[in-house]
N, C-alpha and C positions, 0 to 999 in steps of 0.2 A: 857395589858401593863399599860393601868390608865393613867390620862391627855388628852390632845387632839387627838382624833384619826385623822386617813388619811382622811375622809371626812369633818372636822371642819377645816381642813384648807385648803380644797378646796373653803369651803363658802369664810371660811375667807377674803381668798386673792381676790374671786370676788365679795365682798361685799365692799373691800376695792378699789377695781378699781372701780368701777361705783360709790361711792363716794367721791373721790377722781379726779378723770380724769380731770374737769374744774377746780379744784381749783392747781393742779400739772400745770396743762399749764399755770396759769397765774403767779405761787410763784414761779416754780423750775423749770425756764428755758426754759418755752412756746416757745417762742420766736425764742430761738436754735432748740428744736424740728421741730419748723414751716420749717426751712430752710433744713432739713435731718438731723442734729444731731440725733442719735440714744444713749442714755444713757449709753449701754451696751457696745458702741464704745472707752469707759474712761476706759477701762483695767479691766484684771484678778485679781480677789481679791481670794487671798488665805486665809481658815479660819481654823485654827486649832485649832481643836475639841478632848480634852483626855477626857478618862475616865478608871474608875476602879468598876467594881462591882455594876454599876448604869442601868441594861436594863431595870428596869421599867421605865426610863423616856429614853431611847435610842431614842426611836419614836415621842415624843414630842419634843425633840428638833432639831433633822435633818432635820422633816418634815419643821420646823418655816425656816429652811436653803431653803429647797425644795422650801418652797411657797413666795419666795424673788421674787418681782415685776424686781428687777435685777439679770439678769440671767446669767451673766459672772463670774461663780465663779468655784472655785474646794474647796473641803472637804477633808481636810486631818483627816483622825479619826485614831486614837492612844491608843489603847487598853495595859492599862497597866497589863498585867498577870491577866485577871479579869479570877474568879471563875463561872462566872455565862455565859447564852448565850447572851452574848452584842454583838459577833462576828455574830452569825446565824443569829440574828436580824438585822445589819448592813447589810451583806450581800446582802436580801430582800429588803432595804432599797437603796443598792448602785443600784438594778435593778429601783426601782422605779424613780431614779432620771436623769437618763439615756435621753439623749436629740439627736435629728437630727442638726448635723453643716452646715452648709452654703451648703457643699458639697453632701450632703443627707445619710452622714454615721452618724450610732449611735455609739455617743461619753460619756465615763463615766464621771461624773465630783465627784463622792466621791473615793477615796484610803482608802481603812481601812488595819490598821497595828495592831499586835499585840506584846507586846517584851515574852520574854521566861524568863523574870524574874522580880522584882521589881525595875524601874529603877526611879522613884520619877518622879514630874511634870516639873522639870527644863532640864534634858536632854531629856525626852520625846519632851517636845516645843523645843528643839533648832534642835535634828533630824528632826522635821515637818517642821520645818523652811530652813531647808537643801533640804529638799525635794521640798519646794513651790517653784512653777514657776510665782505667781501675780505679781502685781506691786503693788497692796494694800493687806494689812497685817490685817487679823481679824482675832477675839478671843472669843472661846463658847465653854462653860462646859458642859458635861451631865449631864441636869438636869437644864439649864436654856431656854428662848426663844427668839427669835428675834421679832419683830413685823414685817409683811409681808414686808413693804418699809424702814425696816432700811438699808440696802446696800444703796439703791437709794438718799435716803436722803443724809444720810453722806457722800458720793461722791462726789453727787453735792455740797454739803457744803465745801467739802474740795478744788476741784476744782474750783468754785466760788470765792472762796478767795485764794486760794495759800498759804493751810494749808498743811504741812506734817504729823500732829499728833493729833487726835482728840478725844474727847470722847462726850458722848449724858446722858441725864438722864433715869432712868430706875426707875423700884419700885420692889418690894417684892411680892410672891407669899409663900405658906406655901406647904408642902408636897403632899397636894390635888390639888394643884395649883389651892388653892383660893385666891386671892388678898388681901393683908395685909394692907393695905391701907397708905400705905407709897411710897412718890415719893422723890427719891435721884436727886439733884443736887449739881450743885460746881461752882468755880469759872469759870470766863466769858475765862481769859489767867490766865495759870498755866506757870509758868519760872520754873526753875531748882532749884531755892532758894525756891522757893513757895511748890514743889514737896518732897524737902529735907524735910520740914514743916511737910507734912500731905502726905498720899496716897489720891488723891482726885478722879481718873476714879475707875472705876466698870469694872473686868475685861473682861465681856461680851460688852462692850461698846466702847473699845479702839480699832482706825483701823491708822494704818502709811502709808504712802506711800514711796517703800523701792526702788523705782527709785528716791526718791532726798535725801534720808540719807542711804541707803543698809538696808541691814537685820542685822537686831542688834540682839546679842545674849546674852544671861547671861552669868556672866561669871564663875557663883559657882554654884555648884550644891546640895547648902546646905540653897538656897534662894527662895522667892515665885517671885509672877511678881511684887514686889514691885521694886526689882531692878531692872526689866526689865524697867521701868517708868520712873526710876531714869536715866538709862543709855540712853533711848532716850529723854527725857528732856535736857540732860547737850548738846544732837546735836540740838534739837528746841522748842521753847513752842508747849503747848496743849493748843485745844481751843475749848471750849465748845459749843456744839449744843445744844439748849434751848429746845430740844424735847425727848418726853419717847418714845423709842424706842427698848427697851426690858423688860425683867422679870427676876429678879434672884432667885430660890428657896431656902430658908434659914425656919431656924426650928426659928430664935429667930425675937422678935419683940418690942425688949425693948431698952432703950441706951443703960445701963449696958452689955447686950447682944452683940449688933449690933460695940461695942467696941470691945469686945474682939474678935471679928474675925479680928481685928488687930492684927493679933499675935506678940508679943512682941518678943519671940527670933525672930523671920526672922527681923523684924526692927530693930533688935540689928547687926545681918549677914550682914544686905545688907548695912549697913551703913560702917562695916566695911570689907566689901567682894569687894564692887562696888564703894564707895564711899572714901575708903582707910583711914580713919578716926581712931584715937588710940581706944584705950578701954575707959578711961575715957570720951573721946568726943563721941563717940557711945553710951553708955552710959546713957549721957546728952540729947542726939538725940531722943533718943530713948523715955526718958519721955516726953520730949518734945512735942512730935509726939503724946502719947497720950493726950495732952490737947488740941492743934489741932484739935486732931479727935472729942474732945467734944464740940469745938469751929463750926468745921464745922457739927457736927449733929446741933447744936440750931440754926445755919443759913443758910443751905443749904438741910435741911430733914425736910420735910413736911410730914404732918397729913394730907392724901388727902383719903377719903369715895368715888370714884368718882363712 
């Protein structure tokens, strides 16, 4: 399958707890823990997961879902008419992830769907979204990863403060999922006006909590998740977690590049699909948003060898 196998993130994640353990009790939440707070006690987080024709990373990134230090979550995976075996693979995968509940029954926490024809990423995610039972709202592609303690972190982050809507910084990995040595951040609050601006999460990065704003849906289906950003923005800012906490796989690693996966039509759509905006103001928006995004590569996108 190529990337990290089943046993790399077995080390992983116990390499990351026994490093980790005194510096977690004293930064995130020690404190609460001491007294029986249990982390996993702050609600189901539903994380949907599509793909298309991606099994060679099928495995590397469910497992990064598997090896989550927090363990209250369900997988929705959404197989869109993929040609290849991403389904057999899942499968194997939904066994592996299989956990005993309080009650001493073995309980699934991945669902894999498949649809019967090409239905695009926007009604794929809002049927996942239909389907999810969390109260927190995450989002992973196949073909990108989590770092073992992203749930955990961002949780306590958002619960900490009495955030609805958050994102974290990530960096870049290349098709071998060697490290590009690029580390993506953004602003500290993102408003709706600021949003409008520029797409500023990474959409492996973005988690809501849909018990204080519901489940927001897209409302076209001829748009990416930028308007999904937009449409939970205009309900509350986003707020930035000052930590790398996933990997996105991308083929490019230049600005020139790393711009144009702002696609221009969808920010032309979603400005005026979500945002209700004429033609010529969409438009306007729309170039706009590209100087933005050049504004926020020269000061939120670092050259990081780490």
């Amino acid at each position: 399958m190529g990337g990290i196998e089943r046993k790399d993130y077995k080390f992983l994640k116990r390499d990351y707890l026994l490093r980790n353990m005194v510096e977690n009790k004293n930064n995130m939440g020690g404190a609460d823990m001491a007294h029986g707070e249990n982390v996993n006690d702050f609600g189901l987080v539903s994380i949907i997961m599509l793909s298309k024709n991606h099994a060679q990373y099928v495995g590397e990134s469910v497992r990064s879902v598997i090896a989550q230090t927090y363990t209250n979550w369900e997988l929705l995976f959404l197989d869109d008419n993929s040609k290849d075996n991403s389904i057999t693979l899942m499968m194997d995968l939904k066994d592996e992830a299989r956990i005993k509940n309080e009650d001493g029954i073995v309980a699934d926490r991945i669902k894999v769907s498949k649809t019967v024809s090409d239905r695009g990423s926007v009604i794929n995610r809002n049927s996942s979204l239909k389907e999810s039972r969390g109260r927190w709202i995450a989002f992973l592609n196949v073909g990108d990863v989590w770092a073992p303690d992203k749930l955990e972190r961002q949780i306590r982050f958002m619960k900490e403060n009495g955030y609805a809507f958050s994102y974290h910084q990530y960096r870049l990995m290349d098709s071998d999922s060697k490290d590009r040595g690029f580390l993506i951040s953004g602003k500290t609050r993102v408003t709706h006006s600021d949003m409008v601006k520029c797409c500023w999460p990474g959409y492996l990065t973005v988690m809501y909590d849909a018990a204080k704003i519901g489940k927001v849906k897209e409302r076209s289906s001829w748009t990416n998740d930028y308007a999904l950003w937009l449409c939970i923005s205009d309900k509350t800012d986003l707020y930035l977690l000052p930590e790398s906490l996933a990997t996105i796989r991308t083929k490019w690693n230049k600005l020139g590049n790393i711009l144009l996966t702002n696609n221009t039509k969808w920010r032309y759509d979603a400005y005026r699909m979500e945002e209700d905006l004429g033609r010529f103001t969409s438009f306007f928006y729309t170039i706009r948003n590209g100087w933005y995004g050049i504004v926020k590569w020269l000061n939120y996108v670092k050259k990081d060898n780490k």
